[in-house]
C-alpha positions as CSV (number, residue, x, y, z in Angstrom):
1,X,-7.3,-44.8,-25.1
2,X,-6.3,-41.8,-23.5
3,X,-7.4,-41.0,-20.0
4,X,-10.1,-37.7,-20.1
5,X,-9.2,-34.7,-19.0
6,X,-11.3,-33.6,-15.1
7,X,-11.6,-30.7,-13.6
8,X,-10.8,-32.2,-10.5
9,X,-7.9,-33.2,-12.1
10,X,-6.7,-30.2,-12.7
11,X,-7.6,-28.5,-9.2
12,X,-5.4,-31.6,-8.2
13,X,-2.2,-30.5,-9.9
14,X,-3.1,-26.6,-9.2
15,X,-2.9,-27.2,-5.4
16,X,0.2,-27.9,-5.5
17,X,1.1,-24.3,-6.3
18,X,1.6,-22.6,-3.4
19,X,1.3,-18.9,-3.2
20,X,4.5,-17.9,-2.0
21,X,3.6,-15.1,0.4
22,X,0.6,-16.8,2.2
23,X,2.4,-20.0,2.5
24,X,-1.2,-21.6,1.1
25,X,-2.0,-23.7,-2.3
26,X,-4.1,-21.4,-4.8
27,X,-6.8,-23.9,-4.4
28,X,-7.1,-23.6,-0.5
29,X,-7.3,-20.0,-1.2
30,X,-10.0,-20.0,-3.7
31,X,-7.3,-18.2,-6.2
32,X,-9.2,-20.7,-9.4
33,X,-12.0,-19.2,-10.9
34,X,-13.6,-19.8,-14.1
35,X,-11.7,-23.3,-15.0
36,X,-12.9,-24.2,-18.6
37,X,-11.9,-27.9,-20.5
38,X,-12.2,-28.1,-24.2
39,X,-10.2,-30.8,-25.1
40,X,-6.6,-30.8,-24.8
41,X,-6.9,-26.4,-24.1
42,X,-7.2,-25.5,-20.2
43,X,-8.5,-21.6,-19.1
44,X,-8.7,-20.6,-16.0
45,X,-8.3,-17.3,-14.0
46,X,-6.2,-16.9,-11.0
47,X,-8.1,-14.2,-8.6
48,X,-4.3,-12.5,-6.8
49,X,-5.3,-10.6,-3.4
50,X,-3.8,-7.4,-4.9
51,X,-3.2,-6.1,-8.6
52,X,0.4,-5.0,-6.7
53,X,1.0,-8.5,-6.6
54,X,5.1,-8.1,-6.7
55,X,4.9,-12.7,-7.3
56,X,2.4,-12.6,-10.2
57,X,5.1,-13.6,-12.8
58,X,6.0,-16.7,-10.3
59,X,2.4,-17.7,-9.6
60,X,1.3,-17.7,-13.2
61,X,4.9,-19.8,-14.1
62,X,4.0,-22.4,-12.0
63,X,0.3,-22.8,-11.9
64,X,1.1,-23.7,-16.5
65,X,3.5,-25.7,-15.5
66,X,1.5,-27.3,-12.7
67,X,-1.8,-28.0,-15.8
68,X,0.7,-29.0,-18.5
69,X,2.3,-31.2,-16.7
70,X,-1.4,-33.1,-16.7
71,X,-1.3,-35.8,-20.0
72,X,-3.4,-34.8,-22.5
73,X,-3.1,-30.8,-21.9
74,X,-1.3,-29.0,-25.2
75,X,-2.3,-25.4,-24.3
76,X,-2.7,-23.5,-20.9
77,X,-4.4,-20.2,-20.9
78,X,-4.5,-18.2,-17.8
79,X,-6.0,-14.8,-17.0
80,X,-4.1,-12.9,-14.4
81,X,-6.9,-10.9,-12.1
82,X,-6.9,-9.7,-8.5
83,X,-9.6,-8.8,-5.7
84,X,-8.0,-7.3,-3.1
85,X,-9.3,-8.7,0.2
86,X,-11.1,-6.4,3.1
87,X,-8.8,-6.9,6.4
88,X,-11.7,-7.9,8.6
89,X,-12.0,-4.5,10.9
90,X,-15.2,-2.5,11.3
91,X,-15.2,1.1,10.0
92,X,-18.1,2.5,11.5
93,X,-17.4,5.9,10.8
94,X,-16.4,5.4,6.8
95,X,-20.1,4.7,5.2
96,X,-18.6,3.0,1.8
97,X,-16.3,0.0,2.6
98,X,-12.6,0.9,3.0
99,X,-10.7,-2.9,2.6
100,X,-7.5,-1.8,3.9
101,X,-6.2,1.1,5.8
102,X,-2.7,2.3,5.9
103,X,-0.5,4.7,7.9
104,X,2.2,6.1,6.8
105,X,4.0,7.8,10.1
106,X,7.9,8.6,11.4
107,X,9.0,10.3,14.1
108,X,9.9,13.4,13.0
109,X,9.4,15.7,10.1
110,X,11.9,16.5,7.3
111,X,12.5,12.4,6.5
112,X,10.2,12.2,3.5
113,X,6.8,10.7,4.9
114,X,4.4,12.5,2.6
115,X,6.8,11.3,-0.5
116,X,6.4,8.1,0.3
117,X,2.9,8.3,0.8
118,X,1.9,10.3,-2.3
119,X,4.2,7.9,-4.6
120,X,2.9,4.3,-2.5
121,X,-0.8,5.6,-3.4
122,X,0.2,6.3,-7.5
123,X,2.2,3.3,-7.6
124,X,-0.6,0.7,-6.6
125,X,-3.3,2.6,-8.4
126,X,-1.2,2.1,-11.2
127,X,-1.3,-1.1,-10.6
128,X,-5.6,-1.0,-11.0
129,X,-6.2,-0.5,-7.6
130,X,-9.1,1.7,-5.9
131,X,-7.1,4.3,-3.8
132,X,-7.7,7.1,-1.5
133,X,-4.8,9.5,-0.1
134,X,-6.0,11.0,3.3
135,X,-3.5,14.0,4.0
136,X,-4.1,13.9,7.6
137,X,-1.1,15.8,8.4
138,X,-3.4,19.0,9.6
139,X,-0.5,20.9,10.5
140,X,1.4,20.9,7.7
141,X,-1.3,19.8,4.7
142,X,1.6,19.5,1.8
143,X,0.0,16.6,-0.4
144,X,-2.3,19.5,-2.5
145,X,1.0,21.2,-3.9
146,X,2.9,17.3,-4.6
147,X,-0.3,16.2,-6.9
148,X,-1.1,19.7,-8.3
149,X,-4.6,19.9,-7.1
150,X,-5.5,23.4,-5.9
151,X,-9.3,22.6,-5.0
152,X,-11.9,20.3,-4.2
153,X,-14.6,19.2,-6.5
154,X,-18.2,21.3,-5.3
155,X,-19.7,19.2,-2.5
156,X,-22.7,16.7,-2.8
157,X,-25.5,17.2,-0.2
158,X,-23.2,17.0,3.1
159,X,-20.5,15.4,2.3
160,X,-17.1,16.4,0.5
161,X,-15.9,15.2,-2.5
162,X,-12.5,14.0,-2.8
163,X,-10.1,15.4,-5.2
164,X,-8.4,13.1,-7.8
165,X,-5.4,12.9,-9.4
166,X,-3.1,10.1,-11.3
167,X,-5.6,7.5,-10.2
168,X,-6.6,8.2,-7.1
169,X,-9.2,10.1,-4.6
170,X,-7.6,12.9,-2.1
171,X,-8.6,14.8,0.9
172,X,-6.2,17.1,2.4
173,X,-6.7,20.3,4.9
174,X,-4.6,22.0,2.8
175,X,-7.7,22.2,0.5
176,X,-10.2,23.4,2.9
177,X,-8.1,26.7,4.4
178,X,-6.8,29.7,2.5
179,X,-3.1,28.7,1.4
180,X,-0.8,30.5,4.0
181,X,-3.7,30.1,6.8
182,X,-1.9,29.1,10.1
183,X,-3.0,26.1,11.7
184,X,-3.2,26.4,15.2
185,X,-4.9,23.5,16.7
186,X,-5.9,21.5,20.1
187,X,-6.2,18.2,20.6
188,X,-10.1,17.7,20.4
189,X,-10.1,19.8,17.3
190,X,-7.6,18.0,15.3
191,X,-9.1,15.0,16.7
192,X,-12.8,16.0,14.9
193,X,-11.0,16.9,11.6
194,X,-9.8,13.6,11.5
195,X,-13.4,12.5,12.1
196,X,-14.4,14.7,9.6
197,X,-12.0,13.5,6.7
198,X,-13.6,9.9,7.5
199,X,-17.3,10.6,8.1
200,X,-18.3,13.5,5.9
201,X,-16.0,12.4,2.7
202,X,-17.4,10.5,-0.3
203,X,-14.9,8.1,-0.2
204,X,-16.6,5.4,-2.6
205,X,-15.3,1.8,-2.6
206,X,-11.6,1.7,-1.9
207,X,-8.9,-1.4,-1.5
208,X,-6.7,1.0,-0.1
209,X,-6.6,4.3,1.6
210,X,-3.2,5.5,2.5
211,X,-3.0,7.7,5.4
212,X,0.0,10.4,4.9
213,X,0.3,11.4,9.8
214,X,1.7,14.4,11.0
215,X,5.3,13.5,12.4
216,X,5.4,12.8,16.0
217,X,3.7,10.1,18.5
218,X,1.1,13.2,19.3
219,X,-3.2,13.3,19.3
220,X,-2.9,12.8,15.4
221,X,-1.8,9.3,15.5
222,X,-3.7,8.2,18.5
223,X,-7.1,9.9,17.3
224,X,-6.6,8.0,13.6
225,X,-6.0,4.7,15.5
226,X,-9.2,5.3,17.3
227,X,-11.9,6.6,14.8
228,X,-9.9,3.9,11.7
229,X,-9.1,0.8,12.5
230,X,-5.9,0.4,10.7
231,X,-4.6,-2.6,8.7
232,X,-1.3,-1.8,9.4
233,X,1.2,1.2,9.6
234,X,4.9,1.8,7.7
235,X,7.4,3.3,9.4
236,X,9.5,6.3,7.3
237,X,13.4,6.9,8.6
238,X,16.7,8.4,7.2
239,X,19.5,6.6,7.9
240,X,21.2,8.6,10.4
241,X,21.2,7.5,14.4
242,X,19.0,10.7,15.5
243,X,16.3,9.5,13.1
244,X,16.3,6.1,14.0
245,X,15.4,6.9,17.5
246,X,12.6,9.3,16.5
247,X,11.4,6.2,14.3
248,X,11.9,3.6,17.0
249,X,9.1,5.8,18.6
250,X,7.1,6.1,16.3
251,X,7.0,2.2,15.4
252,X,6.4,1.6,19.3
253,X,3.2,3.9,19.7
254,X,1.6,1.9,16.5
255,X,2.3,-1.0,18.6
256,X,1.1,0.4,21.5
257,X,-2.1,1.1,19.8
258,X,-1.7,-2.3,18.4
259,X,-1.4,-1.6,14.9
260,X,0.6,-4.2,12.9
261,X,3.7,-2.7,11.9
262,X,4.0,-3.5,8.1
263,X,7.7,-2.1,7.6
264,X,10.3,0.6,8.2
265,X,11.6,2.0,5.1
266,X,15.0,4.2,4.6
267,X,14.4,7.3,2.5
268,X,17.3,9.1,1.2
269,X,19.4,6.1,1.7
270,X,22.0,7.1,-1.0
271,X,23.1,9.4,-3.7
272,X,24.6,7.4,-6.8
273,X,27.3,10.0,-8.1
274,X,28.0,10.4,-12.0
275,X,31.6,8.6,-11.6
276,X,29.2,4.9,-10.2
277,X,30.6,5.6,-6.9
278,X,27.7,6.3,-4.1
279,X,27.8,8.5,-1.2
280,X,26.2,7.8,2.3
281,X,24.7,11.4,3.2
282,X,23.2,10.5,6.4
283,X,25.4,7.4,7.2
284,X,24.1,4.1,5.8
285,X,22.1,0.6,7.2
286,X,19.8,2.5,9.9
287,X,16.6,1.2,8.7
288,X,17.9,-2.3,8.5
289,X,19.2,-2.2,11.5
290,X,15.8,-0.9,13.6
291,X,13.8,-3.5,11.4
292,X,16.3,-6.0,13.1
293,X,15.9,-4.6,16.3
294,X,12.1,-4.2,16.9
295,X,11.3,-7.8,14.5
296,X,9.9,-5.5,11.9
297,X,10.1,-6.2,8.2
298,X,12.7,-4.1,6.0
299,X,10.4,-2.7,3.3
300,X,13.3,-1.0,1.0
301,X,15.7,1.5,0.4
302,X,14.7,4.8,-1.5
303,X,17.9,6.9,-2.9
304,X,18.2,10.6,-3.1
305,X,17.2,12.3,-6.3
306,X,17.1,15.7,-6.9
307,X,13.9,14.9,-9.2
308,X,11.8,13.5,-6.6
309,X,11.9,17.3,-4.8
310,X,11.3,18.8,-8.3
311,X,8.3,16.5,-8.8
312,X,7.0,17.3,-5.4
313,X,6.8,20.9,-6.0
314,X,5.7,20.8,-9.4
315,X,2.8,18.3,-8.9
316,X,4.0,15.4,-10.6
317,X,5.4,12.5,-8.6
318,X,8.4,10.8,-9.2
319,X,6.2,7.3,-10.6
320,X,4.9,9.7,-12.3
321,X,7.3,12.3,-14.4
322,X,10.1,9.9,-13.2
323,X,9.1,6.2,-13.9
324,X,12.0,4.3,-14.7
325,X,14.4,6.2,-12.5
326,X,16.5,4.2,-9.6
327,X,14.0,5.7,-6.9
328,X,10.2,5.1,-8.6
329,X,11.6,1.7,-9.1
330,X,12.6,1.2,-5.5
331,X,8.9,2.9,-4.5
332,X,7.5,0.6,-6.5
333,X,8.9,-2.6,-4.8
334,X,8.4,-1.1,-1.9
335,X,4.8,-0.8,-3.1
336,X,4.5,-4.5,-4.1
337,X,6.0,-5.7,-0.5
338,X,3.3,-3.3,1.4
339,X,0.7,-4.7,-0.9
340,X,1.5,-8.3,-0.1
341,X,2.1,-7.6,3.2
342,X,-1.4,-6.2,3.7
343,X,-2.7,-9.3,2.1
344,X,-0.8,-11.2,4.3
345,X,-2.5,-9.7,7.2
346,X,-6.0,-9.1,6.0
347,X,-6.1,-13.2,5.5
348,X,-4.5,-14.6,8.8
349,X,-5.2,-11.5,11.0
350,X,-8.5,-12.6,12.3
351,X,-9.8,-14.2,9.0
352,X,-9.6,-18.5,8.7
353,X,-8.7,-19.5,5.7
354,X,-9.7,-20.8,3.2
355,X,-11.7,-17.6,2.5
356,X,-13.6,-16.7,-0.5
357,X,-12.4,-13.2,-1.6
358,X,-14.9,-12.2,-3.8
359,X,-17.6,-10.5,-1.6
């Protein structure tokens, strides 16, 4: 008589599946939910710690072959769901819970940083996530004109409402002045905007905000760090020497201010010319080379693509008007690796594990 088929047993062969970037079982984690027998069929759900999940494909591989591996099992049925975990840090200022926060900073200006931000936000609220896009680069507010919103939605009460657009909430200075206004700010100002954009914005629930810095290591940066504890930062470079030292400062004020440093990415690595040759504008290998030298991670190239500047101006993202070009696909790894990287952090930085991440 055949042996009958246990829960436990199951949970048994599923914690053998590890999930690759937390270097945990999915059972440890409390990744199993809803594990249903009906005789030789097995359901369950596995709960991933962000819908960005670049591994799902893996996870979900191994955790059927883990179950039908089990005698007696004929059919495996898993549902593929995520709950992206809160990173532990108090947000006193933010009245709706923020999970994660992320800053997106370089050195210096003209390398690309609100790109990356804009198209980072779009690419995991693509992926079901709840996003915000705080354009908290005061002096040079550029993220209205790259999503085509011209205005905020009427305010409720005292608070503002965020714009939205492909998927996700946005709050930007460039919305709240009259478009050629000169911004000509002190420190304790920009620091109260900043303030502002936290306290007095109807967020809502988010897994993510993104946070798109002016360039620089100036009061920005250091009043964000202060008012938003941050889950992490990602560093934007070209790949040319001058830019890597501008970035090398940027990446050592976030760890000044000990912010975890998620990863330097290289925009405008490349341009892929019709003959399949490619040309190295601004030399090549910088961003690998300062991820090497300050221990950071090497989050991805991004080529040069004369579509991403048209999308910019024209309020439609490259993930967006773009999506299966070279450079939204390389945004969109890039996305995955931040994503996983933030879970990463949110579930060793501070948190024991096993933790249960629905709330």
């Amino acid at each position: 008589m055949a042996n009958k088929l246990t829960k436990e047993a199951v949970l048994a062969a599923l914690s053998k599946v590890q999930e690759p970037e937390l270097h945990k079982d999915l059972v440890t984690l409390n990744m199993i939910r809803n594990l249903e027998i009906e005789g030789d069929k097995v359901s369950f759900t596995v709960m991933l710690t962000t819908p960005a999940c670049p591994l799902r494909s893996q996870i979900e591989r191994e955790a059927k072959q883990a179950v039908m591996s089990l005698g007696g099992v004929t059919t495996v049925e898993i549902k593929m769901d995520s709950d992206v975990p809160n990173d532990g840090r108090l947000r006193g200022l933010v009245n709706m819970p923020i999970r994660n926060a992320i800053a997106v900073g370089s050195g210096k200006g003209g390398v690309g940083k609100s790109t990356i931000a804009v198209n980072i936000a779009i690419a995991l609220a693509q992926s079901g996530a709840r996003v915000g896009l705080m354009d908290a680069d005061i002096y040079g507010p550029n993220t209205p004109t790259m999503l085509g919103v011209e205005r905020l939605p009427p305010p409720q009460g005292n608070k503002l409402i965020p714009a939205q657009a492909y998927g996700i909430k946005m709050i930007s200075m460039g919305l709240l002045v009259k478009p050629g206004q000169p911004l000509i700010w002190r420190g304790p100002m920009l620091n109260s905007a900043i303030r502002q954009f936290l306290g007095d914005v109807e967020w809502g629930e988010l897994d993510y905000l993104i946070v798109d810095l002016p360039p620089g290591t100036g009061d920005a940066a250091l009043s964000l760090a202060q008012a938003l504890p941050l889950s992490g930062a990602i560093i934007v470079t070209l790949p040319q020497l001058v830019s890597l030292e501008d970035a090398s400062r940027g990446l050592n004020m976030f760890k000044t201010l000990e912010v975890p440093i998620l990863g330097i990415i290289e925009n405008m690595s490349y341009l892929d010319l019709p003959d399949g040759t490619r040309m190295d504008i601004f030399g090549s290998g910088g961003g690998e080379q300062l991820a090497q030298a300050t221990e950071s991670p090497f989050l991805g190239k991004v080529p040069i693509d004369q579509n991403v500047r048209i999308g910019g101006d024209s309020g439609k993202p490259i993930v967006i008007s773009h999506p299966d070009s070279p450079v939204a696909r390389s945004l969109i790894e890039i996305t995955e690796r931040v994503a996983a990287r933030v879970s990463v952090e949110a579930l060793s930085g501070g948190n024991e594990l096993p933790i249960n991440i629905v709330e």
